[in-house]
N, C-alpha and C positions, 0 to 999 in steps of 0.2 A: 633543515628538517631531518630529524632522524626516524626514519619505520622500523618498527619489528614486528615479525610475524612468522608463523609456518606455515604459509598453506596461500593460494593464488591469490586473496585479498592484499597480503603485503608488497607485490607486485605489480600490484594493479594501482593499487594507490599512491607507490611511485612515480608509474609512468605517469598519472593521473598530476602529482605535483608537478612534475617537470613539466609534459607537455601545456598543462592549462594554466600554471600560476608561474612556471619556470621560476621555479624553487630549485636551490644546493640539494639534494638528498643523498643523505647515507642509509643504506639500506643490511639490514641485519637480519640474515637467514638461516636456517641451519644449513650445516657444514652437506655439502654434495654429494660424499659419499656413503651418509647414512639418509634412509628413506624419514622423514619427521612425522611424529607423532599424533596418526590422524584415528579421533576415535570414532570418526563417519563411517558410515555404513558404507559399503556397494563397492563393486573391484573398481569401475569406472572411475570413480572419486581419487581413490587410492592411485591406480595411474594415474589419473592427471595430478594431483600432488606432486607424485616422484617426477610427473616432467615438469613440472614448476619448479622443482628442487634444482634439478639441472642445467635449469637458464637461467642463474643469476645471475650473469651480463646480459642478458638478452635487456634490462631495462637499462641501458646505458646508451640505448638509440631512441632519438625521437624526432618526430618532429617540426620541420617549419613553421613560421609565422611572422606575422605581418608587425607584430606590434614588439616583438623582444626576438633578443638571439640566446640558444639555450646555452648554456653555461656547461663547458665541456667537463669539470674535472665531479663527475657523480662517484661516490665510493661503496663499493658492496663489500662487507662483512660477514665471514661464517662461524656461529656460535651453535652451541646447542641449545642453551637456556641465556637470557637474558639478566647474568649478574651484575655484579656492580661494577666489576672491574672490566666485564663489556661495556657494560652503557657509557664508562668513565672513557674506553678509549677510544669509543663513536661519539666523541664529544660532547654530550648530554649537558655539561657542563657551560659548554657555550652555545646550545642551539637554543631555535625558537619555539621550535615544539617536538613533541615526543609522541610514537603513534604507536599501541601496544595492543595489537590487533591476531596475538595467539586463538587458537581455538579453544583454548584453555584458559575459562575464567580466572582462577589462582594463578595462575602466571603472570597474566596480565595484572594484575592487583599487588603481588610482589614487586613485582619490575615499577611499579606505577609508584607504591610508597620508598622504594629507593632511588627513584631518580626526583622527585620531589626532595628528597634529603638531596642528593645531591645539586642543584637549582630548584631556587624553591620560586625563581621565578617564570619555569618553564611549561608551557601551555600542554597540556597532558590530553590526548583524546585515546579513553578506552573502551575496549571491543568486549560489554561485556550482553548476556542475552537477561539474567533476573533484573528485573526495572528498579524493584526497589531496593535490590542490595545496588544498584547502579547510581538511584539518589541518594542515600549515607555514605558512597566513595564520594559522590561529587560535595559534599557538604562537606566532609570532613579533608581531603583535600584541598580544597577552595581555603577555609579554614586554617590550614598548617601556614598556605602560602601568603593570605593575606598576613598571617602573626608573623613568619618571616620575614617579609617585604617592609611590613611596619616597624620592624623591629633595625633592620638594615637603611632605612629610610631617617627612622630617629638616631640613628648612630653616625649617620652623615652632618646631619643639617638641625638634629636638635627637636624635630618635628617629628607625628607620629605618620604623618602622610606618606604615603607614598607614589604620589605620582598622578593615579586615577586610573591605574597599569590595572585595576581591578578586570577588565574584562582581557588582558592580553595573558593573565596567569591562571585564567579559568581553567577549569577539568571539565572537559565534555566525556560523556559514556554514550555508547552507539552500538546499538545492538545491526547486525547484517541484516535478520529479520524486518526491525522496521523502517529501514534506510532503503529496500529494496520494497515492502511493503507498497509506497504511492505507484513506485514504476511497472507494477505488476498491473496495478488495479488498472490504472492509466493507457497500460499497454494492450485490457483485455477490454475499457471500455469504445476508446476511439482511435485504439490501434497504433499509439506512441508513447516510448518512452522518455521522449523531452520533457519533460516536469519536473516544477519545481513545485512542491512543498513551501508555502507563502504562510504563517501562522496557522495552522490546520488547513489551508484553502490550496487545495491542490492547481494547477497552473498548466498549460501546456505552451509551445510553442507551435503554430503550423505555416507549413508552406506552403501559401499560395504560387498558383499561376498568375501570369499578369493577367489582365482582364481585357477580353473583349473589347473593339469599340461599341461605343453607346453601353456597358457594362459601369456598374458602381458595385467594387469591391467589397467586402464587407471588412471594416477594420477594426475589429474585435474591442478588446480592451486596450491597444495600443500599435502602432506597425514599431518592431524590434528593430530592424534589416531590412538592406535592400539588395537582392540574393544579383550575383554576378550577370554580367550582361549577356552572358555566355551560358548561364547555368538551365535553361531548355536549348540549347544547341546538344543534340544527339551526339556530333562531331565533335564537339570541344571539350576541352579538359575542366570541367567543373571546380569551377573557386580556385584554379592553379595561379601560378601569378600572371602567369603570360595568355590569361583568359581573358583580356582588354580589361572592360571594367570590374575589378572585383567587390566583393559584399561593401555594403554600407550600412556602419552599423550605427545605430539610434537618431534615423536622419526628421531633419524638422520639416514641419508641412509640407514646406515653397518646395523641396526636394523628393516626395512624396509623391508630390500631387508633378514635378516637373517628368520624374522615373518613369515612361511611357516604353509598356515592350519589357520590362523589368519583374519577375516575383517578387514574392515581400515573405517575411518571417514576420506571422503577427500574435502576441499573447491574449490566449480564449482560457477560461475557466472549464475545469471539467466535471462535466455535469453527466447525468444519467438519464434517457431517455424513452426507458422502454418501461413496460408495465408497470406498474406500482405496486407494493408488497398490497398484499391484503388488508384492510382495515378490521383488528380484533382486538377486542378488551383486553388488560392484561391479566393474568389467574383465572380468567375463563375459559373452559374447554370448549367445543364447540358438539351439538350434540351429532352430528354426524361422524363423527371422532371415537364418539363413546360405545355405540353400537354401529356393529357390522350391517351391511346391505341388506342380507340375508333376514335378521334377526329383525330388522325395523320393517320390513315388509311382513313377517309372520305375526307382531303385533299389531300392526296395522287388519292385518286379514281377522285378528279375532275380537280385535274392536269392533270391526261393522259387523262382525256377526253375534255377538251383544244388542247391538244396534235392532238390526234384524229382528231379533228374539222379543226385545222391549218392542219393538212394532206392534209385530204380530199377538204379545197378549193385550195390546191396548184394543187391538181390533176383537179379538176373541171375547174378551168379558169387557169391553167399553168402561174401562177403570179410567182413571186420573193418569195422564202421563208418567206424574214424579211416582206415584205408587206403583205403576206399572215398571218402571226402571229400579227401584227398590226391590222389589217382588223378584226381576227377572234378576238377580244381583245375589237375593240371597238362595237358589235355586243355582246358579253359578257356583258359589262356593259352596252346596250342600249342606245349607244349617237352614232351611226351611222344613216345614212339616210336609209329610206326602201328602199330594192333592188327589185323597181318597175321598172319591165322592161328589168329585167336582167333572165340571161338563168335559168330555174327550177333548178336544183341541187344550186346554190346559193343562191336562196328562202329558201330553204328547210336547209341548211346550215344555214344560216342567223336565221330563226326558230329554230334549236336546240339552237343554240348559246347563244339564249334570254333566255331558257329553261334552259339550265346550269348555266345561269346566276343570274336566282331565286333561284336554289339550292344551290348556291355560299353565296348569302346573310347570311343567318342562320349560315352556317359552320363557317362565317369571324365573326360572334358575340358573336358566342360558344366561339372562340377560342380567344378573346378576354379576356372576362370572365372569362375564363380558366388561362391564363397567370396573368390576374390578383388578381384573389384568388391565383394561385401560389406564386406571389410574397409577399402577406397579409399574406400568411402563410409562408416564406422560414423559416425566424427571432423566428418561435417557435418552431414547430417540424419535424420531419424527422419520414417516416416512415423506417421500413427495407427494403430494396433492395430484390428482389423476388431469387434470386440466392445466399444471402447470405448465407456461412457455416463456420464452422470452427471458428467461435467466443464465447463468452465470454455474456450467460446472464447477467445481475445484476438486481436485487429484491430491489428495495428500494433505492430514493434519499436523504436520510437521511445525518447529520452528513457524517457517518461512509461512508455512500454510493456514499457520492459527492466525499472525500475525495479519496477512494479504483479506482473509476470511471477514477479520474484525472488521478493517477500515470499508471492505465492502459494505457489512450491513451497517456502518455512520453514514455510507450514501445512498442507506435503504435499496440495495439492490438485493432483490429475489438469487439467492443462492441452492446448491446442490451440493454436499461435498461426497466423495468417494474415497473411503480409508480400509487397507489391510487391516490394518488393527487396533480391535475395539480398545486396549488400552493407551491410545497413544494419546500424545501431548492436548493436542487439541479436542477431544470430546467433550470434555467440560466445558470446553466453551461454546461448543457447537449444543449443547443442552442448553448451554445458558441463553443464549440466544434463540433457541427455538429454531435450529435450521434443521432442514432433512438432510438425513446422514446413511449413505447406503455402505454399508458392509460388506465389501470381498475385494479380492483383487481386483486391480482392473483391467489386468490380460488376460481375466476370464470371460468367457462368452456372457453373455449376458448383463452383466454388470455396468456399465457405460448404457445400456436401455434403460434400466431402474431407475439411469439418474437421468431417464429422460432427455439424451444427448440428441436425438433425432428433434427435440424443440428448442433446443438451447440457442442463446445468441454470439455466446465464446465457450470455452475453455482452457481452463489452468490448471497443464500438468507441473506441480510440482512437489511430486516424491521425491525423497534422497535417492534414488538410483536412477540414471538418465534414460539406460534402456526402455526402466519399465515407461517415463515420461515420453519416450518415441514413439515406442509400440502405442501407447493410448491415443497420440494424436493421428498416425498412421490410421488408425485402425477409425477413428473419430469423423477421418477426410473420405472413406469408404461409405460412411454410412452418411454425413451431412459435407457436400465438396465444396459448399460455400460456408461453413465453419468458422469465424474467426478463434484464431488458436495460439495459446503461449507455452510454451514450453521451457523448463527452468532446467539446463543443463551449466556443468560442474566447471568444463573447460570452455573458455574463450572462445580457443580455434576453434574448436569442434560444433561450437553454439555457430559459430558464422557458416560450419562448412553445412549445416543442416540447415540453414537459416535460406543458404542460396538454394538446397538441391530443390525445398520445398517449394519454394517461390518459384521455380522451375517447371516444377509438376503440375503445380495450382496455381496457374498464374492469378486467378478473376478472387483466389480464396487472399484472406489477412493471417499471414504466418508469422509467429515471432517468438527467436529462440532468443533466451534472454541470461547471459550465465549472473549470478547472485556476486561476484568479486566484479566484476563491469558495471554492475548495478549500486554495489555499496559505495566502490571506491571514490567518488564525485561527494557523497556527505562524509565520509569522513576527512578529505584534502578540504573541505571548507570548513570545517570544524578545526584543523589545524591552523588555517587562517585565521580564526576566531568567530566567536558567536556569532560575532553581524551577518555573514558571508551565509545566504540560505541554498545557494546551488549555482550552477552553471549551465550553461544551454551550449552549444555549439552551433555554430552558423559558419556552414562550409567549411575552412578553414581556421576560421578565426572564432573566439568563444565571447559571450557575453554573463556578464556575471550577476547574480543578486543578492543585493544586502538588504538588510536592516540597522540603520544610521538613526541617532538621535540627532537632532537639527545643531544642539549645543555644543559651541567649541567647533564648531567650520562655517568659516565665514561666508563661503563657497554659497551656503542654504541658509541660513540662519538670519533673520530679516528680510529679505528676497522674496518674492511672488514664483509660485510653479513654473510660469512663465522665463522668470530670470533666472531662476536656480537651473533650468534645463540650457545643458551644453550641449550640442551635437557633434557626434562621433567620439563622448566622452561619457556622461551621466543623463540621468531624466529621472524625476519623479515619479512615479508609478500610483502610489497610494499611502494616506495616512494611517497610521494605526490608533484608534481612538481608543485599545482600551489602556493606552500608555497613560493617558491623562482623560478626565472626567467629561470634556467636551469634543466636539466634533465640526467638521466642517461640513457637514452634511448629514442625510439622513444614515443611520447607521444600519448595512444589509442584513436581515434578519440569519443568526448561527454566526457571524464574522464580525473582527474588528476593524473590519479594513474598509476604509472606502474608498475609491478606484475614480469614480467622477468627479477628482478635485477641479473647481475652476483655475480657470491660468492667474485668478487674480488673490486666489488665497495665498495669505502671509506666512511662511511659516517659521513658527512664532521655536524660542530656545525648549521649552519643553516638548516640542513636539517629537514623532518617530518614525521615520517614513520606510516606506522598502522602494529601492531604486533600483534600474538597471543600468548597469556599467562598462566600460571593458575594462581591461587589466591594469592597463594604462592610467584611465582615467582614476578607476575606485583606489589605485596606489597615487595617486594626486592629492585624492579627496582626504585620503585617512591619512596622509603624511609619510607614507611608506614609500622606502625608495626600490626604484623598480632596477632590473638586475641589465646589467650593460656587459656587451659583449670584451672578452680579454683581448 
């Protein structure tokens, strides 16, 4: 595996191959003693870069585990750009995949179309943020390599085939935005970032305690693990080797149900649980939106006194109601004749009436005005709703923050966001969406109230400067000290060293610093493994992994019932994907393609597509890959 990159994603996603797939990597960085080219904001960033710069051995250590030994001879390379005659002698030429994760779209796009020339059968994953310039790379890409492969395949054998290599030469694009997007939302709804990303269907992992006697644990959508015998021992070295029994991973029932005194890792769906957005038309404004408090009580006040006036002449000259309200109407707007002659109490009628009817002017031009600055402004922002609670701040429409923003409201959570600046990236979308959006800083006084942070249920600081993201949640734990809080800092270390002092100070509060290169780099190392590979979990020591496997071409699942396809401590079926093919094993859950309650007696038949969970071991059995053995 070869990575290139400037900036703490390309070192993270090394360490990331090594330690969890114990993958060969060459690593290609700039040279140490020039600082790389970071067009990010904030000093914070900018140092942590230049100390990313200067550890490029520091990913040359990793390590332990249970299932592989890491393969000593890792190579770091220092370039400044990524040309041909780098890629050529980081051997591109013979690797499996190429990881081109600059901060700089046209880089990574350069580098992308020459190392494609140079193996056109090399699995390319790039680091780009425009989506759709991301799917014409990936097409046109895709494209060069399949005309390649077929073209080198019929040059062999006479044939235009090649193999069926179609998914191992694929071009993945991955923006850090959306790759960190689930683990944000995940982290700010039920307080973990273990998730995977299952076809739109977000996933978690949680650890239980063992349960009570007379206690029935609840076992979610499946138990993953069965967490070390030692792992609530306060005293003991959590998942070490020499912790007696260590994790068990994807054990079957009899084992399960024997695990007494044992936690469990088990997969839940995540879900959203608090208030519900509001139920409103779409294109329709609401009319307490359109006029102020003020203005709709002053109309109200000169309605009943209309009201009033039509009374009192029905009582006065005992007229017909509907003429009475006519009469009093045109005596309002002064195009009646003067009631010369007529009984005193209709005088005197007639005179208020003209009276309320200057009062009437102003109010009908306020509100005017009103409805129409309403309507000038629907198209930009929203403020919060005065009763809102039980929502979701967000700090920053950045990147990361447009991206986190969106997937929130696909799970209909009531949001808030807070932005310095009205031009940045995300306002558009926060119009489009109809979220409230409060304008200033947010280490200004005040501004963390407008968004309503004394009702909220989390917060997500995630500005480009770390600072300003500390100060907000510091400042957030003063005013609500049961908070759940994330915060998106730049450096690794510096994310764990705030991660503890918080957890520290707050013990009973849910704190989580979360750096965005720790968050990406687990989708992108699975994407270098290829498309099937949707994420990775870790359990204790040891990681479990998930794919998406068509049934066809592994005999392992392919005929077999759920029941016989599942190995223990190697593979298990998890869920079918129905919208691979037109039918179903079941009912299909309403927004997903997946259905999870397969019986143990369903076949699964060559067209099917399942996602499974695996270890390292097992899913390099499944696919035919051979797993890496110690020198």
């Amino acid at each position: 595996m070869v990575v290139c990159g400037d900036d703490g994603l390309a070192h993270r996603l090394a360490t990331e191959l090594r330690g969890v797939y114990r993958e060969q990597v060459v690593l290609v960085v700039p040279p140490s003693r020039r600082t790389p080219p970071q067009p990010m904001a904030g000093r914070a960033r900018a140092a942590s870069a230049a100390l990313f710069g200067r550890m490029v051995t520091a990913v040359n250590r990793g390590t332990g585990d249970s299932d592989d030994t890491l393969v000593p001879d890792e190579r770091v390379m220092e370039a400044a750009e990524p040309t041909e005659a780098v890629l050529a002698d980081a051997g591109v030429d013979r690797a499996a995949a190429l990881a081109l994760v600059y901060d700089d779209d046209e880089t990574n796009i350069r580098a992308a179309l020459t190392a494609r020339r140079l193996n056109p059968r090399l699995r390319l994953v790039l680091r780009l943020y425009n989506r759709r310039l991301g799917q014409h790379i990936e097409e046109l890409l895709d494209q060069a390599a399949e005309l390649a492969a077929g073209a080198t395949a019929s040059h062999r054998d006479g044939h235009g085939r090649h193999g069926g290599h179609g998914a191992d030469i694929a071009t993945t694009v991955l923006s850090d935005a959306d790759t960190t997007a689930p683990a944000l939302v995940a982290t700010a709804l039920v307080g973990t970032s273990k998730v995977v990303d299952a076809e739109g269907l977000l996933l978690r992992a949680v650890e239980r305690r063992p349960p009570r006697p007379g206690e029935v644990a609840d076992p979610g959508l499946c138990t993953l693990a069965l967490l070390s015998a030692t792992s609530n021992d306060p005293a003991g070295a959590e998942g070490s080797e020499d912790s007696g029994d260590g994790p068990r991973l994807l054990p079957d029932a009899e084992a399960v149900a024997a695990a007494t005194g044992r936690g469990a890792v088990v997969l839940e769906q995540v879900s959203y649980s608090g208030p519900p957005l509001p139920a409103r038309r779409a294109g329709v404004m609401p009319f307490a939106s359109l006029f102020s408090a003020r203005l709709r009580w002053s109309l109200a006040g000169l309605v009943a006194a209309v009201v009033a006036l039509a009374v009192a002449l029905i009582v006065v000259t005992d007229d017909h109601p509907l003429h009475a309200i006519y009469i009093t109407l045109l005596d309002l707007f002064a195009i009646n004749d003067p009631a010369v002659g007529a009984p005193l109490g209709q005088q005197v009628l007639q005179l208020l009436s003209g009276l309320v009817g200057l009062l009437l002017l102003p109010v009908l031009l306020a509100a005017v005005l009103e409805a129409l600055g309403t309507f000038r402004t629907a198209s930009a922002l929203r403020k919060p709703p005065r009763g809102l609670s039980g929502h979701v701040v967000l700090l920053g429409l950045g990147k990361i923050g447009t991206r986190v923003l969106t997937r929130l409201r696909e799970l209909h959570i009531p949001v808030v966001c807070v932005e310095a600046d009205p031009e940045a990236r995300g306002m558009a979308v926060a119009r489009r969406l109809r979220v409230p959006v409060v304008v200033g800083d947010v280490t200004q006084e005040g501004v963390l109230e407008s968004a309503k942070i004394h009702r909220a249920d989390a917060l997500l600081a995630l500005t480009s400067v770390d600072t300003t993201n500390l100060e907000a949640v510091l400042y957030a734990r003063s005013v609500r000290p049961d908070l759940r809080a994330v915060l998106r800092l730049y450096d690794d270390d510096f994310a764990k060293a705030v991660y503890r002092t918080l957890r520290t100070a707050h013990p009973a509060a849910l704190t989580r610093s979360r750096s965005v290169s720790h968050l990406a780099a687990p989708a992108f190392a699975g994407a270098m493994m290829g498309r099937q590979i949707l994420g990775a979990i870790p359990v204790e020591r040891r990681v479990l992994l998930f794919a998406a496997v068509v049934v066809d071409g592994h005999p392992q699942l392919e005929g077999r019932t759920v029941a016989e396809a599942f190995r223990p401590g190697a593979w298990r079926v998890l869920a079918l994907d129905t919208a691979a093919r037109g039918d179903a094993a079941g009912a299909e859950p309403p927004g997903s393609g997946l259905v999870w309650d397969l019986p143990d007696t369903y076949v699964l038949r060559a067209g099917d597509r399942v996602v499974l969970a695996a270890t390292r071991r097992g899913l390099a059995e499944l696919l035919g890959r051979r797993t890496r053995s110690p020198r």
